[in-house]
C-alpha positions in Angstrom: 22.3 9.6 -6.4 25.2 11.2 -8.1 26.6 8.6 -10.8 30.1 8.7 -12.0 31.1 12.3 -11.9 33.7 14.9 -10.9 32.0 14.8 -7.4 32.7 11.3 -7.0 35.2 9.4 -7.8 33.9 6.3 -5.8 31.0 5.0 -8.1 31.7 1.0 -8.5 31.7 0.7 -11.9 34.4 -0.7 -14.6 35.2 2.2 -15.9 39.1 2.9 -17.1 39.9 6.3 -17.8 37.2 8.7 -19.5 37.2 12.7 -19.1 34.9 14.6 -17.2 32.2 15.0 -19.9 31.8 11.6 -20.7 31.5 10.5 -17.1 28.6 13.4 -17.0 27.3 11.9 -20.4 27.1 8.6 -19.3 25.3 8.9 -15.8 22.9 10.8 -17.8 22.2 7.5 -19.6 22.4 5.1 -17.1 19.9 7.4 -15.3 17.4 7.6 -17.8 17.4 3.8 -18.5 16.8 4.2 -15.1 13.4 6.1 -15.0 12.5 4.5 -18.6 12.4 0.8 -18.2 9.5 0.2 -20.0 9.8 2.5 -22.8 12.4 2.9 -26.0 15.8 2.4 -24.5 16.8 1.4 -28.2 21.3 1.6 -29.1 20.9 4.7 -31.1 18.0 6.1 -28.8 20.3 6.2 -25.5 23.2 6.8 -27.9 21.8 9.7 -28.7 21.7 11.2 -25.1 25.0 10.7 -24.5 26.3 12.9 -28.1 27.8 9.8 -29.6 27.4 7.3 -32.5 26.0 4.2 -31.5 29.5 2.0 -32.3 31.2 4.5 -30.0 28.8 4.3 -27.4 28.7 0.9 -27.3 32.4 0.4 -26.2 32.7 3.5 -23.8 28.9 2.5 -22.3 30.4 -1.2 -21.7 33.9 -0.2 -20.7 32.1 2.0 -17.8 29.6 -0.2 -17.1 30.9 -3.7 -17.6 28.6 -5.1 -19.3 27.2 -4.2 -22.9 23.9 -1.7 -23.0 21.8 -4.6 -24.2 23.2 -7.2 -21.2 22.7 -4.1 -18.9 19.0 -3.0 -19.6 17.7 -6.7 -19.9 18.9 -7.5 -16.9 17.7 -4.9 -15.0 14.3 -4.9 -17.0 14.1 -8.9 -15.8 15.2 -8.0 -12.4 12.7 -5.7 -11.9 9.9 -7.9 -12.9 11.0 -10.4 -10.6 10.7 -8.2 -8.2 7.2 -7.3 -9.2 6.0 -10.9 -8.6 6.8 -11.2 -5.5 5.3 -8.0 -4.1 2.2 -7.6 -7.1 0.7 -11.0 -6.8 -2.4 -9.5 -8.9 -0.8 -8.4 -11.8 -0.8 -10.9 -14.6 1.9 -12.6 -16.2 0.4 -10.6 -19.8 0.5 -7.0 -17.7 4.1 -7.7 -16.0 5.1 -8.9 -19.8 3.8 -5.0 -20.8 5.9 -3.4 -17.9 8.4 -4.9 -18.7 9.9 -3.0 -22.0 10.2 -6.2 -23.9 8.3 -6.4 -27.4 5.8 -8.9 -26.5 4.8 -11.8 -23.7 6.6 -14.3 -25.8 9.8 -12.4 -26.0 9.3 -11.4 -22.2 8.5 -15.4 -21.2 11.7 -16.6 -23.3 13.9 -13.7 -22.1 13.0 -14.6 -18.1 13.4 -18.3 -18.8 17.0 -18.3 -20.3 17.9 -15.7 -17.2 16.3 -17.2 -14.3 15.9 -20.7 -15.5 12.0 -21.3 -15.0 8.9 -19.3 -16.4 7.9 -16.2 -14.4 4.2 -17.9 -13.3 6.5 -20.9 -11.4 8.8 -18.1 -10.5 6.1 -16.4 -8.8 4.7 -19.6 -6.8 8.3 -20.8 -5.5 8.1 -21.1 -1.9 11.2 -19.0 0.2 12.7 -22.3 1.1 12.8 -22.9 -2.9 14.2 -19.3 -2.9 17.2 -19.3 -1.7 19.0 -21.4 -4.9 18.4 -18.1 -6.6 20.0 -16.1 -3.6 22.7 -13.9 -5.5 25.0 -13.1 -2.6 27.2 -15.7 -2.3 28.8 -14.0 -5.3 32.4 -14.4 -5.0 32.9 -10.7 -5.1 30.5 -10.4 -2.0 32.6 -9.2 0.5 29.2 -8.6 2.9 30.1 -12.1 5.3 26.2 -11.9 7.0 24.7 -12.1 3.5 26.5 -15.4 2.2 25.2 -18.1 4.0 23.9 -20.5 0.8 20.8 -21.5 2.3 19.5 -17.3 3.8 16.3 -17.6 2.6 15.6 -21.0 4.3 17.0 -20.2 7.6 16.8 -16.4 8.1 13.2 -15.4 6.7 11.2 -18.6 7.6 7.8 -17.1 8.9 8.2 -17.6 12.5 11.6 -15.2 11.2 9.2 -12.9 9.4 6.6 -13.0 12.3 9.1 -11.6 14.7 9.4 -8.5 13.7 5.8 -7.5 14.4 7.1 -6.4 18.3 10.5 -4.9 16.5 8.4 -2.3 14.1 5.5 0.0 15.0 4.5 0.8 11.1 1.9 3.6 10.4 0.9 5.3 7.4 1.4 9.4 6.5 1.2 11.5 3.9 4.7 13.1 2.8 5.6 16.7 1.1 7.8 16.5 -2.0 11.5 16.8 -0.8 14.4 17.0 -3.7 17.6 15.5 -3.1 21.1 15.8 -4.5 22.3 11.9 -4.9 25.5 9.8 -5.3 25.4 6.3 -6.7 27.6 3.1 -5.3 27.4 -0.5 -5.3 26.6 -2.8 -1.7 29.5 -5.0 -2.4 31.4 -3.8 0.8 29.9 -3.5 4.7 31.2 0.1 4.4 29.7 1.3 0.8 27.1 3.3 2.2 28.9 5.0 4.5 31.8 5.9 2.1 28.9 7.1 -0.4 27.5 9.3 2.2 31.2 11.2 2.6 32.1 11.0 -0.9 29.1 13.4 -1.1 29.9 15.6 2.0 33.0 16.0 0.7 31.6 17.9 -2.5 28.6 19.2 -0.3 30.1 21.0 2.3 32.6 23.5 0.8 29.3 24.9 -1.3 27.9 25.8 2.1 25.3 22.4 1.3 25.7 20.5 4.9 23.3 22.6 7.2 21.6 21.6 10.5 18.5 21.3 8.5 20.1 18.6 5.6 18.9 15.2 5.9 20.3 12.4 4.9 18.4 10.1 2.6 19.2 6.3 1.0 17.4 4.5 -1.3 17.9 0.6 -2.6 17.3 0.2 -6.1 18.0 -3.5 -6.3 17.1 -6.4 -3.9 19.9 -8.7 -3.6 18.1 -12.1 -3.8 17.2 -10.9 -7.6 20.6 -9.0 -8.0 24.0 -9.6 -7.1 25.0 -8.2 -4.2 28.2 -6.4 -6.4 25.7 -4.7 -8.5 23.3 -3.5 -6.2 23.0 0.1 -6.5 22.5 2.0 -3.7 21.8 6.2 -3.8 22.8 7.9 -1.5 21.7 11.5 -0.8 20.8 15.2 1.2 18.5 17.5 0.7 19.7 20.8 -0.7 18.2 24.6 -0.2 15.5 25.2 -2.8 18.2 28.5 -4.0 20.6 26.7 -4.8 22.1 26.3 -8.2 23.4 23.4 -9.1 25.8 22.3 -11.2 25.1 20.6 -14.5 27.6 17.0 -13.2 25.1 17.2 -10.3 22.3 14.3 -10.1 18.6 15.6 -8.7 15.9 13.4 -7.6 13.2 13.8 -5.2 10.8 12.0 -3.0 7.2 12.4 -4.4 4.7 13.4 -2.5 2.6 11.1 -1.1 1.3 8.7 1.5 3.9 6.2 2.6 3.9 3.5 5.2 6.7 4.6 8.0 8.7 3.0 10.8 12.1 3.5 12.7 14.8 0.7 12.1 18.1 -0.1 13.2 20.5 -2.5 12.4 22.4 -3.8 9.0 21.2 -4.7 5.5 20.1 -8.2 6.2 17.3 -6.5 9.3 16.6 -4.0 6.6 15.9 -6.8 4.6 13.7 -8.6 7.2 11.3 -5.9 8.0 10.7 -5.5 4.8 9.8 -8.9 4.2 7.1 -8.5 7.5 5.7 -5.5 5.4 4.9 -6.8 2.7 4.0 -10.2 3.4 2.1 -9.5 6.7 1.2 -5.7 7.6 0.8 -5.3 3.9 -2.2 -7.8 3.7 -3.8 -6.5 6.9 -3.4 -2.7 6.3 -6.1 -1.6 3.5 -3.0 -0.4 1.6 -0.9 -1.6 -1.4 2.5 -0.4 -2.3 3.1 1.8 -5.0 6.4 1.6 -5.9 8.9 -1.4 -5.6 11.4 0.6 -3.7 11.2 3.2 -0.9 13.8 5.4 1.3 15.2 5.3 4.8 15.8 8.8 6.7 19.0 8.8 8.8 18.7 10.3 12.3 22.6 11.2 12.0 25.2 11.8 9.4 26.1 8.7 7.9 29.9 10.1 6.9 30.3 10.2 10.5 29.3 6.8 11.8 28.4 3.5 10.3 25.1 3.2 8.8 23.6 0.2 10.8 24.4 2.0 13.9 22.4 4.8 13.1 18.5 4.8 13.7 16.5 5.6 10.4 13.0 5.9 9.4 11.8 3.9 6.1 9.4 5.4 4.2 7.8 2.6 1.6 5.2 4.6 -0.9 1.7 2.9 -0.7 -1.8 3.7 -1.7 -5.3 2.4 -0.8 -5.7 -1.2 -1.4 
């Protein structure tokens, strides 16, 4: 989960031409917009993280970016809570309103209307076959050919779809140890993104001695692309790193908490990524005793994924849960 930096020159963002401490500046930012969502992400607070005045920030945050930091964290605010109910049925509309960083439910409930074009409650209770008029990945900047079919939803996760992957996934539930990880950032707007994420950071790691027989190699999807569009679906990619090691200040860190998680072994492309997870959460979720604790999770590659194309390689997804 390394953003735009001197280590990678591969993030998919609009950026023209900015030096090396502004790049560092501004991953910084997007990253703590990132892990503060629901809190103060005010012009002159991020501004301030980054060193500049809020004018300049503006244009260097939306020339990197493309788009401004207002269009940027209300999108991603509203995304997320669409995401929320679809997978937290129990929260109410008045607690999803409070996660949500807006300044109150009738902000929230105007703000979700004008972007999704109905009110979160009839959001919440559209059937999949509804679904799929919201599907986001026939962009015209999808270049992903098994992910634009118009009508995916309809024909690719009816239940008897869903149901099938009961016999494909064995999923249990264990508890996992805190493991940091040294991350790149791209975009899933190409069938190769994640692998070219995974050498972009190889290529930095292993001259500093950071590729060892030990490293794993970790992803994690940030955005689902039914809510998002495919081209701005960001994807981290990362490897652990030797507790000793000092990193340097354009280097990203994030970690895997610990605790329990819900586990099975996958292969196959995004869209049967995208399949299981709709079997865990609308049918082992409901039958395990568990809930999920987090929206997103991570998948463990059994191999390098520099070296070989991710959906060829068997991983383990690791979705974090808690008792129900």
């Amino acid at each position: 989960m390394i953003k735009k930096s001197s280590t990678d020159q591969n993030t998919k963002m609009h950026h023209t031409s900015h030096d090396k401490t502004t790049v560092i500046y501004i991953r910084k930012v997007l990253e703590y917009i990132q892990l503060n969502l629901s809190g103060d992400l005010s012009l002159g607070k991020i501004a301030a993280i980054a060193n500049y005045s809020p004018f300049h920030f503006h244009r260097v945050f939306t020339e990197f970016v493309g788009e401004t930091p207002k269009q940027y964290i209300i999108r991603l605010r509203l995304e997320r809570i669409a995401h929320y109910l679809k997978v937290f049925p129990n929260l109410s509309i008045s607690e999803l309103a409070d996660k949500s960083g807006l300044s109150s439910l009738s902000t929230f409930s105007r703000a979700f209307k004008n972007y999704f074009g109905m009110s979160a409650e009839a959001y919440r209770k559209m059937p999949n076959d509804e679904f799929r008029k919201f599907c986001k990945t026939d962009s015209k900047k999808c270049k992903i050919d098994e992910l634009k079919t118009p009508d995916l939803w309809h024909r690719d996760f009816a239940m008897e779809e869903i149901m099938d992957w009961k016999n494909k996934v064995d999923i249990s539930v264990k508890k996992v140890q805190e493991t940091k990880l040294i991350y790149l950032n791209t975009c899933l707007d190409t069938s190769d993104a994640v692998s070219l994420a995974f050498r972009k950071l190889c290529q930095w790691a292993e001259p500093r001695g950071l590729i060892l027989s030990e490293t794993r190699f970790v992803g994690m999807l940030l955005d689902i692309p039914f809510i998002t569009p495919l081209e701005k679906c960001r994807y981290w990619a990362g490897i652990t790193f030797p507790g000793h090691f000092k990193l340097p200040k354009e280097v990203s860190v994030t970690e895997i908490p610990m605790g329990l998680y819900a586990n099975y072994n996958l292969n196959g492309n995004l869209l049967s990524t995208l399949k299981s997870l709709m079997y865990f959460s609308h049918v082992w979720l409901a039958e395990s005793g568990y809930s999920m604790k987090e929206l997103f999770g991570y998948e463990i590659y059994s191999e390098n994924p520099a070296n070989k194309p991710s959906e060829l390689i068997e991983r383990e997804i690791l979705i974090p849960v808690l008792p129900a």
